[in-house]
C-alpha positions as CSV (number, residue, x, y, z in Angstrom):
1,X,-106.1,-5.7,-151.0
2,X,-108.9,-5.3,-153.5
3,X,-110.6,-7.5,-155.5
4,X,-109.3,-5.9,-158.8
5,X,-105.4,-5.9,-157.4
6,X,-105.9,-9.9,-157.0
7,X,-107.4,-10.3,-160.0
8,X,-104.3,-8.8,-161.7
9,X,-101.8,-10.3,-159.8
10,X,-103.2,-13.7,-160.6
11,X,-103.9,-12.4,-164.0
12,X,-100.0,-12.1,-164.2
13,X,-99.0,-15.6,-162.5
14,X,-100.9,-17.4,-164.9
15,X,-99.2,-15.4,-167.9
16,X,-96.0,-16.3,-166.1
17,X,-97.3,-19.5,-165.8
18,X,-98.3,-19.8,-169.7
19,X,-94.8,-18.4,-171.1
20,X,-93.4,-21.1,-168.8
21,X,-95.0,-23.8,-170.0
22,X,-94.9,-22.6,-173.8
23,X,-91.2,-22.2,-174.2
24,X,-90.4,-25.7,-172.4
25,X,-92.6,-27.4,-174.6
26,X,-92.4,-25.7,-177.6
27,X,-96.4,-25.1,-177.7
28,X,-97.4,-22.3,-180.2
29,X,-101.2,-22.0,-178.4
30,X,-99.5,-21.9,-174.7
31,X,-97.1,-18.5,-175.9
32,X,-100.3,-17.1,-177.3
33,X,-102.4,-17.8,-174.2
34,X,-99.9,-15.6,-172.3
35,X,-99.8,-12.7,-174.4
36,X,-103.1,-12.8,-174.1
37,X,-103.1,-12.9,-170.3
38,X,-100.4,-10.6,-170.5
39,X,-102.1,-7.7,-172.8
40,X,-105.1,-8.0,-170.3
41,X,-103.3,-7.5,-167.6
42,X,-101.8,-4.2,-169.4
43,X,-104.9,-3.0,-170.5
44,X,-106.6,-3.2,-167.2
45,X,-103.6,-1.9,-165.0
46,X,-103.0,1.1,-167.8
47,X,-107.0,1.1,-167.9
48,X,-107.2,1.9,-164.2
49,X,-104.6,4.8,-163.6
50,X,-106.1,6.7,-166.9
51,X,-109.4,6.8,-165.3
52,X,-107.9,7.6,-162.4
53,X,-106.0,10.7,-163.9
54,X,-109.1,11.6,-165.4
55,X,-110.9,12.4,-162.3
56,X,-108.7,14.9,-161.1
């Protein structure tokens, strides 16, 4: 597995993680810190096949 597949699939955990922990306790920054992590996680996996379609 490469280093940018782990990276995302720890990237999403920790979203996971952060929604978790937001909706239990009600935490406003928590939810917000797993969109975040969320919209990274988007923009990096959508990031990567886009290049890759671009090299053909």
């Amino acid at each position: 597995m490469s280093q940018r597949t782990l990276i995302l699939i720890a990237t999403a955990i920790l979203a996971l993680a952060l929604y978790t922990a937001g909706f239990k306790t009600g935490t406003f920054v928590l939810f917000g810190l797993a969109v975040l992590a969320e919209l990274y996680f988007w923009f990096k996996l959508l990031g990567e096949r886009k290049k890759d379609d671009s090299d053909n």
